[in-house]
C-alpha positions as CSV (number, residue, x, y, z in Angstrom):
1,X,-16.3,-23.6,30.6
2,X,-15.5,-21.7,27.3
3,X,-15.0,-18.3,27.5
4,X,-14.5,-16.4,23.9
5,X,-11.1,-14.1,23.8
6,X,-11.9,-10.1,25.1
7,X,-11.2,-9.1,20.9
8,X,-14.2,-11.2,19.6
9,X,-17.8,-9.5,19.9
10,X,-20.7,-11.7,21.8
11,X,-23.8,-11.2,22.7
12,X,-22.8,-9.8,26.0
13,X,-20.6,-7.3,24.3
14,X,-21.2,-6.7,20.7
15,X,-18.6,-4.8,18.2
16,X,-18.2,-1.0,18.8
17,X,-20.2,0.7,16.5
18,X,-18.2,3.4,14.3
19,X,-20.2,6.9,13.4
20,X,-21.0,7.5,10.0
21,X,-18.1,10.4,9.6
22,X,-15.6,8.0,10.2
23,X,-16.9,5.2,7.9
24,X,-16.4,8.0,5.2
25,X,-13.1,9.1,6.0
26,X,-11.6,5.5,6.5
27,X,-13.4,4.8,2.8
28,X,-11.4,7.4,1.3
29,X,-8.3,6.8,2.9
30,X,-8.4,3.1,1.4
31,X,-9.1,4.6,-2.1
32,X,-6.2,6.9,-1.8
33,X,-3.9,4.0,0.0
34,X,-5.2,1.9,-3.1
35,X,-4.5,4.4,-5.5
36,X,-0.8,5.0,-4.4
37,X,-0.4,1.3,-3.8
38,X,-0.9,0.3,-7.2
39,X,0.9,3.6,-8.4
40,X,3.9,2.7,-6.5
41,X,3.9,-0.8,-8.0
42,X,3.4,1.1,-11.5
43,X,6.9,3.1,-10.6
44,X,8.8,0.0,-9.8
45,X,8.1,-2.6,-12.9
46,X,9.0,0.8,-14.5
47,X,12.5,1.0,-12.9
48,X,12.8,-2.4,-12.8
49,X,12.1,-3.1,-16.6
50,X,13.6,-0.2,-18.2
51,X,16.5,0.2,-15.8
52,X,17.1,-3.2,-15.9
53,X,17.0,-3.7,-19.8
54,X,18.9,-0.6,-20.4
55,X,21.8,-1.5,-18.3
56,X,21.6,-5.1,-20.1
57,X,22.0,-3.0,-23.6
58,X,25.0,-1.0,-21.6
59,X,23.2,2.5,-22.0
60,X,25.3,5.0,-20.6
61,X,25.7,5.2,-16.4
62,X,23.4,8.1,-15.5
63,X,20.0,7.1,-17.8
64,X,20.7,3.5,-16.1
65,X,20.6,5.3,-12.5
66,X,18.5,7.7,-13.1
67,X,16.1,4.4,-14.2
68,X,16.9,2.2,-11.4
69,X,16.8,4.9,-9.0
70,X,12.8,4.9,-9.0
71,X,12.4,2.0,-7.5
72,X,13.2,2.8,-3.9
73,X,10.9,5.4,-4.5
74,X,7.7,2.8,-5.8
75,X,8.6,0.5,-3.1
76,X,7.9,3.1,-0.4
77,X,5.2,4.3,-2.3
78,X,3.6,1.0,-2.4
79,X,4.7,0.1,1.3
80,X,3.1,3.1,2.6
81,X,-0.3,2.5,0.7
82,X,-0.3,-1.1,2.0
83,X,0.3,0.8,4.9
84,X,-2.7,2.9,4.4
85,X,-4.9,0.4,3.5
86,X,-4.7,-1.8,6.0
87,X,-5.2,0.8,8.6
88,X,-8.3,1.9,6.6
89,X,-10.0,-1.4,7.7
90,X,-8.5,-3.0,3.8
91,X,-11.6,-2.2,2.4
């Protein structure tokens, strides 16, 4: 006898069906997570490129840091959209 796994909806018992409130709410918590997802990833090529290049070309210490130092803050950025998103339903 098969029997399908308790997560996957049947016949028997179909998917719960969301209200409409949250359907909208979920939608525009993916559009922000998307936003600051792709923001985030924005900030770090930024850091990465510029603070990168400019420590290649031996620019003085602080522009270097101050450079490199965004990307810790794009990565979380972007981590916490994924985040986001994928709580959202990744729509």
């Amino acid at each position: 006898m098969s029997e399908t796994p308790e997560f996957e909806p049947s016949q028997s018992r179909p998917a719960p069906i969301r209200p409409a409130s949250s359907r909208k709410n979920s939608d525009a918590i993916g559009r922000a997570s998307k936003f600051m997802m792709i923001a985030g990833a924005i900030l770090t090529a930024i850091g990465m490129i510029f603070g990168m290049g400019s420590m290649l070309l031996g620019f003085t210490e602080s522009a270097v840091m101050d450079l490199i130092m965004i990307v810790p803050g794009g990565f979380l950025m972007c981590f916490a959209g994924l985040t986001g998103w994928v709580l959202a339903g990744g729509k």
